[in-house]
Structures are given as C-alpha cells and as structure tokens.
C-alpha positions as CSV (number, residue, x, y, z in Angstrom):
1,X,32.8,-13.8,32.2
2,X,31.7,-10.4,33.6
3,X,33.0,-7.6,32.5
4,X,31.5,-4.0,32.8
5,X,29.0,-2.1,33.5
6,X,27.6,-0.6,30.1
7,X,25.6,2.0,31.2
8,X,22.4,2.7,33.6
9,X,19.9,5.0,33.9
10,X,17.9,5.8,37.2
11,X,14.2,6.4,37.5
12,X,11.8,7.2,40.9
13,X,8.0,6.4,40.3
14,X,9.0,5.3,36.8
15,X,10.1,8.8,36.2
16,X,13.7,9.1,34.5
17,X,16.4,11.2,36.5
18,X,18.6,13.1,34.3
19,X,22.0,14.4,35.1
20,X,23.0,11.7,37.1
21,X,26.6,10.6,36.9
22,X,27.3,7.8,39.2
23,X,25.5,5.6,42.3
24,X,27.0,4.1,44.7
25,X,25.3,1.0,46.0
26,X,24.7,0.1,50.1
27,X,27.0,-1.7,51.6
28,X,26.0,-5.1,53.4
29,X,27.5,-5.6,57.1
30,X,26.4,-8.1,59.1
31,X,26.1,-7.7,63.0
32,X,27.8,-9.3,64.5
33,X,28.7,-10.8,68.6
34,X,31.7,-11.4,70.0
35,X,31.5,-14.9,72.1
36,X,33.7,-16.2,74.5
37,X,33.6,-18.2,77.7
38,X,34.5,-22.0,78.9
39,X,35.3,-24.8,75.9
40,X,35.9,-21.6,73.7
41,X,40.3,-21.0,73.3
42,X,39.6,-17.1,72.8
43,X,36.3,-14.9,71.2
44,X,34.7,-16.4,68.5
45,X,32.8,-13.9,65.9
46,X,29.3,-14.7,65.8
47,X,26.9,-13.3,62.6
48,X,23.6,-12.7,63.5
49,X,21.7,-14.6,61.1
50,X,20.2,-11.7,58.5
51,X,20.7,-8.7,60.7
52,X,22.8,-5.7,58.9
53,X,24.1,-2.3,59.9
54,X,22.2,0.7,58.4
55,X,22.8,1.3,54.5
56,X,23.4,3.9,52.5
57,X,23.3,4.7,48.9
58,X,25.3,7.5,47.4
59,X,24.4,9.0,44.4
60,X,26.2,11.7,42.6
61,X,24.9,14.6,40.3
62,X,27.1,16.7,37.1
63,X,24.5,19.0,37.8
64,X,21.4,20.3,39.5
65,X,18.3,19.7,38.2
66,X,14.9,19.3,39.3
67,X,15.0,15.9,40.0
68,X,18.3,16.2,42.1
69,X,16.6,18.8,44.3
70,X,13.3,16.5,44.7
71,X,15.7,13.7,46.0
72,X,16.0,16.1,49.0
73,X,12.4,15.9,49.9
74,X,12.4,14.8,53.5
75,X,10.2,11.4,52.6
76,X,10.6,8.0,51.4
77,X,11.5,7.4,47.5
78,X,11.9,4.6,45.5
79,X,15.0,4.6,43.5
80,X,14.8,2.0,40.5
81,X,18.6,1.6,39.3
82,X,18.4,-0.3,35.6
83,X,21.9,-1.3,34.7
84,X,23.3,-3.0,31.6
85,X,25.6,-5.3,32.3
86,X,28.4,-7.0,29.6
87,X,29.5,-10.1,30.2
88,X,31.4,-12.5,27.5
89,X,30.1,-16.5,26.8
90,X,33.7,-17.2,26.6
91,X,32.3,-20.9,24.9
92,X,30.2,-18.9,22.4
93,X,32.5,-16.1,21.5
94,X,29.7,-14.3,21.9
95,X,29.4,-10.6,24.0
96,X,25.9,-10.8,26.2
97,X,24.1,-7.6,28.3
98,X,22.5,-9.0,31.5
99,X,19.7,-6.8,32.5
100,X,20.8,-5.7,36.5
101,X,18.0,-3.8,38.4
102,X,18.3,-2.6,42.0
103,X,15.2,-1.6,43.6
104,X,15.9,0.8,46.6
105,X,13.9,2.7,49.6
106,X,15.3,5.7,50.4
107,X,15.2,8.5,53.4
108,X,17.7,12.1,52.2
109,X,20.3,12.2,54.9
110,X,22.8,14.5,53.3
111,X,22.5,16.9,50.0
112,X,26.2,18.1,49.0
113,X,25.5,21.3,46.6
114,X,28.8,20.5,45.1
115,X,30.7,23.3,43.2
116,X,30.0,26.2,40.9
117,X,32.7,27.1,38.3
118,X,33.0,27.8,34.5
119,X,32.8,24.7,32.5
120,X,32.5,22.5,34.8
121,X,29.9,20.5,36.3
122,X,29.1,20.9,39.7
123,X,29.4,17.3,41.3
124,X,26.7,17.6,43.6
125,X,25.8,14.1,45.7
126,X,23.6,13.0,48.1
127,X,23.4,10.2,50.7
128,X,20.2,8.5,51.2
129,X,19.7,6.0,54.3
130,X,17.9,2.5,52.7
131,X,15.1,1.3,54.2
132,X,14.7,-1.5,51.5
133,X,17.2,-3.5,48.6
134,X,16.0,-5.7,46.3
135,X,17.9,-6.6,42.8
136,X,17.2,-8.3,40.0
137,X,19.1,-10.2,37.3
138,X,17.6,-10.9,34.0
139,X,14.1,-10.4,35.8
140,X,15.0,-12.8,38.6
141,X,15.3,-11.9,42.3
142,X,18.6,-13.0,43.6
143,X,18.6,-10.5,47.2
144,X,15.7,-8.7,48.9
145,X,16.9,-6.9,52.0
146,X,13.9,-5.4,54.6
147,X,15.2,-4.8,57.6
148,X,11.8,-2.9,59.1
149,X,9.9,-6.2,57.7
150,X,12.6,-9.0,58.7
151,X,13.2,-10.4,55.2
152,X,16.7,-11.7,54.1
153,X,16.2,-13.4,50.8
154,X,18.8,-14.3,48.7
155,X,19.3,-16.5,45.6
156,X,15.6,-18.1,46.8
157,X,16.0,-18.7,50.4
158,X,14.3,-16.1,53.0
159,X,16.7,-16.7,55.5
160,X,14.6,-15.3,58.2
161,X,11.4,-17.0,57.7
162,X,12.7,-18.9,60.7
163,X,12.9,-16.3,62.7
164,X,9.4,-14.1,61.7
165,X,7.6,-17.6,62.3
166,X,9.0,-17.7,65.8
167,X,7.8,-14.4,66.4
168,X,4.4,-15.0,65.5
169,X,4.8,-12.8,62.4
C-alpha cells in the first residue's frame, strides 16, 4: 500500500540544490480530436496516440540561493528529482521505501522572487517548460516522455515506435 512521500532531494549535473521546499511534477494531457460525421451519433474524443500538451514543472524555493538563481539561466538543465517513497507490505507487516527518481529537461519560463520579510522565508518559485520526463522506480524505467524525439515509453512499451518507423526515423 502506498503511503507518502518521505522526503527528496533535487540535484542538476549531480550537484545537490539546497533550499528547496517543494516540486511540482508536469502534468500529462493528451491531444486530442474531436470526430464526428456519418455512422457517428454525435463527436467522438479521439487521443492522438502519444502526443501531449507542453509541460511544466514548478518548483518552489524557502529561499534564494545560488542554485535557485542558476535555475534562471536561459538554457536547458537537467533536474534529477530522488524521492523516497513509503509504502506498507500489508502481508509482511513490514514498512518499505521505494526509491522514485524523475529525470527532467528543463527551459526557465518564469522566476517568482517571492517575498522578503522578517522570519520568514521568502517562497520564491519558478516554472520551467519540459522538454524531457523520464522516472524511475526502484531503478526501473516505467515512463520516458520526449516529445522533440517521438518517444512515449511506458511500463516497457514505446508506444510510438510505430509511428517513428513510419516516418523513416
């Protein structure tokens, strides 16, 4: 049974981020088209087969530090999110941490200096377009998402191989 996230801590190039309090992962939206015409009562919803909206990940800062500020460099980063995760073996009795690691390419889009007051932290964020998702459980890939490359992998099927082989890619 899952249960919590324990802690995490966030690293780019291997490099530990302090001061980070919180990240808020991409969301995944498929495109969609909206099909209608003879044989069809109404519109259908159609998913494009491994096709997303742009993503975004949000992370959020107690303070500002030198890391937070390089975060704001107008170039690509690699975020490396390392989670501990608790779950329960409800047979075993028995509490276990899952290793979680998300793997993210990033672009700055917005840097929110946050607040300045007397004990207090300043809750600084920034919002980072994702040009790249992949995460890991225990050390196993379960999702790579590369839009720019036309992989949709998840739990061991690219499901646009299909589609880069009919594109001559």
């Amino acid at each position: 049974m899952d249960q919590s996230i324990i802690n995490f801590k966030v690293y780019e190039d291997s490099v530990e981020y302090v001061g980070m309090a919180q990240a808020t992962l991409p969301d995944l939206t498929a495109l969609t088209q909206s099909i209608s015409g003879a044989g069809i009562a109404g519109n259908v919803e159609a998913v494009i087969l491994g096709h997303f909206d742009a993503m975004t990940l949000g992370l959020n800062f107690r303070t500002v530090t030198d890391q937070s500020v390089k975060l704001s460099e107008p170039r690509r980063h690699t975020i490396d999110l390392r989670v501990a995760q608790q779950d329960e073996d409800v047979v075993a009795g028995k509490v276990v941490v899952r290793a979680v690691k998300h793997i993210l390419v990033v672009i700055p889009k917005s840097d929110k200096g946050g607040s300045v007051a007397p004990a207090a932290p300043s809750n600084g964020s920034g919002e980072y377009a994702v040009r790249y998702w992949a995460t890991y459980i225990d050390g196993k890939k379960v999702r790579e998402v590369d839009q720019l490359n036309f992989i949709c992998y998840v739990n061991g099927t690219d499901y646009l191989a299909d589609v880069r082989k009919a594109l001559g890619m």
